[in-house]
C-alpha positions as CSV (number, residue, x, y, z in Angstrom):
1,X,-78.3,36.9,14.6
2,X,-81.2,37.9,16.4
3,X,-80.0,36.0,19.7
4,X,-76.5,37.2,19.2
5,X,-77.7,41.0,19.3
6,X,-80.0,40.2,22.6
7,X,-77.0,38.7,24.0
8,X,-75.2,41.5,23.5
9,X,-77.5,43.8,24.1
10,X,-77.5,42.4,27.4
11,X,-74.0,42.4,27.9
12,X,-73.4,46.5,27.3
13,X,-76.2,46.7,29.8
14,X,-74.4,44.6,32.8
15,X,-71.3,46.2,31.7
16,X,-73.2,49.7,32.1
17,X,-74.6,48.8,35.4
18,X,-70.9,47.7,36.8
19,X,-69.6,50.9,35.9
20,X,-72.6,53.2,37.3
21,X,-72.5,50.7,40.6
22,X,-68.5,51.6,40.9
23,X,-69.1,55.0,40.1
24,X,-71.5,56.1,42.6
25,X,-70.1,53.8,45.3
26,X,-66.2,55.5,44.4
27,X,-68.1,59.2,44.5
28,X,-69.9,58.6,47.8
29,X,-67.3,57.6,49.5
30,X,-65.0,60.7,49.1
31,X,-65.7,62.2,52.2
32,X,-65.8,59.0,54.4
33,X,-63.6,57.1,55.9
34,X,-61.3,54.7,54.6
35,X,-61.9,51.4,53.9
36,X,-61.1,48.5,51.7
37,X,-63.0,48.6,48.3
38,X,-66.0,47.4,47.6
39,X,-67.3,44.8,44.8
40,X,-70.6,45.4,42.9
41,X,-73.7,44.0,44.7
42,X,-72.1,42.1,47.6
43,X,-69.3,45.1,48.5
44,X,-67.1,43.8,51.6
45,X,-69.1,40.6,52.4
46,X,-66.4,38.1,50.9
47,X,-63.6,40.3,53.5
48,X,-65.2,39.9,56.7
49,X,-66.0,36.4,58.2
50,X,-69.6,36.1,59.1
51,X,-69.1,33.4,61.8
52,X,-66.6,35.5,63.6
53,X,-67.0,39.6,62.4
54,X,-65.4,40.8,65.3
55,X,-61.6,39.0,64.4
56,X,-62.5,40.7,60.8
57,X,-63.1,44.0,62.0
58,X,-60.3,43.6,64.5
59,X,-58.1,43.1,61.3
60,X,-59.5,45.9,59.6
61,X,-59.0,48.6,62.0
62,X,-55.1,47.7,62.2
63,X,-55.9,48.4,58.0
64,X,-57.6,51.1,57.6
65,X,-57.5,52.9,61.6
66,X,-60.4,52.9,64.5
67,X,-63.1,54.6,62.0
68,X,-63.2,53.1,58.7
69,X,-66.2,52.1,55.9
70,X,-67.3,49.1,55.1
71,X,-70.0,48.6,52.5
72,X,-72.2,45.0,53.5
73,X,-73.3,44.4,49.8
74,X,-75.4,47.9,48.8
75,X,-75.2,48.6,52.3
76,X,-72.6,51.4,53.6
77,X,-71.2,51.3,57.1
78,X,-68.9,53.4,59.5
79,X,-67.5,51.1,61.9
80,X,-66.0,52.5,65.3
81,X,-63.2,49.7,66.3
82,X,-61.8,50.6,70.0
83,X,-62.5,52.2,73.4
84,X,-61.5,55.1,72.2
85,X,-63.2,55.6,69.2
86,X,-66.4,54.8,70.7
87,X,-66.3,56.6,73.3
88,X,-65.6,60.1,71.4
89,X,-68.8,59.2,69.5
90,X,-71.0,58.2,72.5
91,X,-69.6,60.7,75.1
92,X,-68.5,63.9,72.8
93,X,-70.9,63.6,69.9
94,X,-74.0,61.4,71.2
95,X,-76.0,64.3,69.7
96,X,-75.1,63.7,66.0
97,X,-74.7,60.1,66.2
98,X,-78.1,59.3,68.2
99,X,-79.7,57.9,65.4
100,X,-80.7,54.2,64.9
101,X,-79.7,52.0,62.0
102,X,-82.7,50.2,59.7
103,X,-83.0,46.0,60.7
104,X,-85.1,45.1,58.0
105,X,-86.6,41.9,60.2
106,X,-88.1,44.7,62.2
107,X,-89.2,47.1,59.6
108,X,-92.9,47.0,60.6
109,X,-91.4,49.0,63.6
110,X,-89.6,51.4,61.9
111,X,-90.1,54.9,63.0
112,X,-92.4,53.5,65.6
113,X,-92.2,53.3,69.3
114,X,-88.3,53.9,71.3
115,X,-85.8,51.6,69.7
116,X,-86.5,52.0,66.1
117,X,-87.7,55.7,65.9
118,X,-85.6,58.3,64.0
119,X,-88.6,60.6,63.9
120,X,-89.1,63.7,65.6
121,X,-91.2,62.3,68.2
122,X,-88.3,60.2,69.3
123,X,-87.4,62.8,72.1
124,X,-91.1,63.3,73.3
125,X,-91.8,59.9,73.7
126,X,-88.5,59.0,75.2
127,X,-89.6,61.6,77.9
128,X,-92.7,60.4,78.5
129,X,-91.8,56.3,79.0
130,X,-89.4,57.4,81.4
131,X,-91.6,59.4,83.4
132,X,-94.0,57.1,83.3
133,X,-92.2,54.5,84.6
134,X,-90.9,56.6,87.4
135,X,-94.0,57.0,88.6
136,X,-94.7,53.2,88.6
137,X,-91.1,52.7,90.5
138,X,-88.4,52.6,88.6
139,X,-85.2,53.3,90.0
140,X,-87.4,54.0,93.9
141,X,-88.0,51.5,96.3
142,X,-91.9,50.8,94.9
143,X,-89.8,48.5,92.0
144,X,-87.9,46.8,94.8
145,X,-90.7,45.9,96.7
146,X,-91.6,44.6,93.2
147,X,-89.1,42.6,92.3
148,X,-88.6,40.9,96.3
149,X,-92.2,40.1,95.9
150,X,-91.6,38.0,92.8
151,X,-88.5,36.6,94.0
152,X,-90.8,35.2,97.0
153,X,-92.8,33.3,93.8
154,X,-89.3,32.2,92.1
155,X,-88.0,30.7,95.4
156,X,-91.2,28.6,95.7
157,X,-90.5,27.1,92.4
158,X,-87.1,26.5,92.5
159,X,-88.0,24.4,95.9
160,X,-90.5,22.2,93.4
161,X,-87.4,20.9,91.6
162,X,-85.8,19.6,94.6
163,X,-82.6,20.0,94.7
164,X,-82.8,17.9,90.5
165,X,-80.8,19.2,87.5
166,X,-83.3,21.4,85.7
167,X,-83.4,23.8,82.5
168,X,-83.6,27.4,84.0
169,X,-84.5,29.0,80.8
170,X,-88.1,29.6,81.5
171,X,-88.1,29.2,85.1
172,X,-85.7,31.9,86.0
173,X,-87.1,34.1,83.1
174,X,-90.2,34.2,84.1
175,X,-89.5,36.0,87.1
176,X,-88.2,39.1,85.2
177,X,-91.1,38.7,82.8
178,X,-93.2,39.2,85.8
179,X,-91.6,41.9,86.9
180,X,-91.5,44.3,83.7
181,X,-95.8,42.8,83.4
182,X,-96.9,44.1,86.4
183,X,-95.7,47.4,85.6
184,X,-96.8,47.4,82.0
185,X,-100.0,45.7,82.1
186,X,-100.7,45.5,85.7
187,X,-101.0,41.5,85.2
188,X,-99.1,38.3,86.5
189,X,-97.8,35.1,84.7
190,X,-98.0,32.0,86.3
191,X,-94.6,29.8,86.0
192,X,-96.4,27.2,83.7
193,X,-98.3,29.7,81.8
194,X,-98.8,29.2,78.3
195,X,-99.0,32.2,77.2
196,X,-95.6,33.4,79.2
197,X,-93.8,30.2,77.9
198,X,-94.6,31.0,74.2
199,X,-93.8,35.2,74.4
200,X,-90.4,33.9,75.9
201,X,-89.5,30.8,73.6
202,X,-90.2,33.8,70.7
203,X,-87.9,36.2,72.5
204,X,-85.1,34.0,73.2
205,X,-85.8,32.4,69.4
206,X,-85.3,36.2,68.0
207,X,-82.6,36.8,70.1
208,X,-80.5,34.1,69.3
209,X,-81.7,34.1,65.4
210,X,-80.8,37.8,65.1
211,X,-77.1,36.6,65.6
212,X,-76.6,33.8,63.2
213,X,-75.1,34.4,60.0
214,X,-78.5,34.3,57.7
215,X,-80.1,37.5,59.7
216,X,-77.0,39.4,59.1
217,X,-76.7,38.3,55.0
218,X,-80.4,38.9,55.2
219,X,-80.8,42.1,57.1
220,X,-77.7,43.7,54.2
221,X,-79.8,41.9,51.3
222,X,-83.2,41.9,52.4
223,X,-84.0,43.2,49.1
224,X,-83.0,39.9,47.0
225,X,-83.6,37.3,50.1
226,X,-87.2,38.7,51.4
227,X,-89.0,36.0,49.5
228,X,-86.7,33.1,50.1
229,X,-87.6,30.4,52.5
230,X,-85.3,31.2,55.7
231,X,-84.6,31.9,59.5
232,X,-85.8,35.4,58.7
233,X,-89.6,34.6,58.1
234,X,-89.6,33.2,61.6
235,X,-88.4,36.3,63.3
236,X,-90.7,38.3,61.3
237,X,-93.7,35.9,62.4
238,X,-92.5,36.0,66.0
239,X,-92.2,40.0,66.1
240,X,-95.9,39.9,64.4
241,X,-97.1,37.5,67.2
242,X,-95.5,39.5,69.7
243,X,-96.9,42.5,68.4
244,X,-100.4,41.3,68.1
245,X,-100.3,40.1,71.7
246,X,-99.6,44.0,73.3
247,X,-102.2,44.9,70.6
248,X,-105.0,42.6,72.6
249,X,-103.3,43.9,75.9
250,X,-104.0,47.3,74.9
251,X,-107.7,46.8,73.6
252,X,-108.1,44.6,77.2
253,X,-107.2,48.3,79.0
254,X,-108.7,50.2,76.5
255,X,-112.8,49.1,77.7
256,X,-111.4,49.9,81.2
257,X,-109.9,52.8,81.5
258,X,-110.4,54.9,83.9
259,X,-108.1,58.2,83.2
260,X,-108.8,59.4,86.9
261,X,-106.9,56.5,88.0
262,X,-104.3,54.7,85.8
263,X,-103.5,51.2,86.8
264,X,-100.2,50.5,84.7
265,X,-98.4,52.1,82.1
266,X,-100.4,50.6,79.6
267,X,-103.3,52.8,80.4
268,X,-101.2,56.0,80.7
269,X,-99.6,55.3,77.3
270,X,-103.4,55.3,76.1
271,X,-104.2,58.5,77.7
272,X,-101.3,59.5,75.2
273,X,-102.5,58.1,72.3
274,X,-102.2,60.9,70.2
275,X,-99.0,62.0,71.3
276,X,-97.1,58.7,71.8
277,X,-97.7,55.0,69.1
278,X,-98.2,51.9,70.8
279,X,-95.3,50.6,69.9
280,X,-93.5,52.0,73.1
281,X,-95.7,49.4,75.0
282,X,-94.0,46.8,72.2
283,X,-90.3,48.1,73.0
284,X,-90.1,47.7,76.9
285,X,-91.8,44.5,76.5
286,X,-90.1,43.0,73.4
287,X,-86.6,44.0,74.3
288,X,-87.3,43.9,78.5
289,X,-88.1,40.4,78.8
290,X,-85.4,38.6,76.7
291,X,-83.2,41.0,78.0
292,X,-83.3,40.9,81.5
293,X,-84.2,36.8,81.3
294,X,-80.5,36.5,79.3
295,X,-78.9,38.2,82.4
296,X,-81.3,35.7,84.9
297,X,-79.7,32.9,83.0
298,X,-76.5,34.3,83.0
299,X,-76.4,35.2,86.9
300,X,-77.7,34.4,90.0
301,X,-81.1,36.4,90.9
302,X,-79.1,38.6,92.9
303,X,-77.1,39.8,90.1
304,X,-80.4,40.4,87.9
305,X,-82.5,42.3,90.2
306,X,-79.3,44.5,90.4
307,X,-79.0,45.1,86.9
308,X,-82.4,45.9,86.5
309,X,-81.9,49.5,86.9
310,X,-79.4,50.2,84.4
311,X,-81.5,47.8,81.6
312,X,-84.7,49.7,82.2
313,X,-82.3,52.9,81.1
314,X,-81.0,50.6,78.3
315,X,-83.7,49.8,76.8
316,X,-84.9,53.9,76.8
């Protein structure tokens, strides 16, 4: 008898839970969106197809409209489907929708830095990386004589292959790498640098990690998968690698600075300590490199030195 009432007992309190979880998911949506309705714990995840979530949301919007809600298990979103759509949010209310949305593989950067900050300080330090940089050349001719000086370096190493099938990865990476270094840290990579190889085989890992189906179940259910073995404990070791690398970068500029004469934007983002966190030095160079070494990949050199401009105001 004394099982059957635990039993029970447990029962009524599942059934409880279902209820209050339909509840409070049915009364928070009333002025959002529509959207197809959400299960208890996992919401929409069984309607969209994780291997290919644009066809799904493709198939929702012709549903529901351009706007509608979708909750990835506890998680509610507002998804903009369309040119349209997006473009009234970007262009016409950028203000109100400037905001950025919580990655729990990245949560020891939240509220930190550029890309994850929500804070307050999101505008002031926004200001300041960008004129920083413009001092150091961005967008002026200093970062073309910049970037033709390392494309000097590049060409010399493509010639070492001659003219043999090769894996570009690294080798045309590196060049951009070099680039966004020397005006962060004042400091060059060798092509066969260690250290170069591994901050690149960790942001092309993350890159390409972020995108498979386990970092999007994991990133909606971080909550119940945290502590499960996974893809998602090596982009949290690479980000804390990473990290830990500008960290020693910083402490290098730290015993020499001179604040009469900066030498990078490293040591002007120190004489802003109080005002700015390091982890602005941890955005341009986390989400710089992979970014612009995708693009070298992609596209001839040409192509990249020409979109480096409009990623340096991507990244900010």
């Amino acid at each position: 008898m004394a099982a059957l009432g635990i039993t029970l007992a447990l029962l009524v309190w599942l059934v409880t839970l279902l209820f209050i979880s339909i509840w409070k998911q049915i009364h928070s949506s009333w002025n959002l969106p529509p959207g197809p309705f959400p299960l208890p714990i996992v919401g929409n995840v069984l309607q969209v197809d994780l291997k290919d979530i644009p066809k799904s949301f493709a198939r929702l919007a012709e549903r529901f409209g351009p706007v509608f809600t979708l909750y990835l298990g506890t998680r509610r979103v507002v998804v903009l489907h369309g040119y349209k759509a997006v473009k009234e949010v970007l262009l016409n209310r950028k203000n109100e929708f400037s905001g950025r949305g919580k990655i729990p593989a990245f949560h020891m950067y939240e509220q930190k830095g550029i890309i994850f900050n929500n804070g307050p300080t999101w505008k002031d330090i926004r200001r300041f990386s960008l004129t920083t940089l413009r001092d150091y050349g961005m967008g002026k001719q200093g970062n073309e004589e910049r970037i033709q000086r390392e494309a000097h370096f590049l060409l010399e190493e493509l010639r070492k292959t001659r003219g043999q099938p090769f894996d570009p990865t690294f080798l045309v990476g590196c060049a951009p790498c070099n680039v966004i270094a020397d005006i962060l840290f004042n400091r060059r990579f060798n092509y066969d640098d260690k250290k170069c190889l591994r901050l690149m085989s960790m942001f092309n890992a993350n890159f390409y990690l972020l995108s498979t189906p386990w970092l999007q179940l994991y990133n909606n259910f971080s909550d119940y998968l945290h502590y499960l073995p996974g893809s998602h404990r090596k982009v949290i070791a690479n980000a804390s690698e990473i990290k830990a690398y500008t960290l020693e970068m910083a402490k290098e500029h730290l015993q020499s600075l001179d604040p009469s004469c900066p030498r990078d934007f490293t040591d002007c983002l120190l004489m802003e300590m109080e005002k700015v966190p390091r982890a602005t030095l941890l955005d341009l160079m986390g989400w710089g490199v992979p970014g612009t070494s995708l693009t070298a990949c992609s596209w001839k050199w040409r192509s990249t030195v020409e979109s480096l401009g409009t990623l340096w105001k991507t990244w900010l």
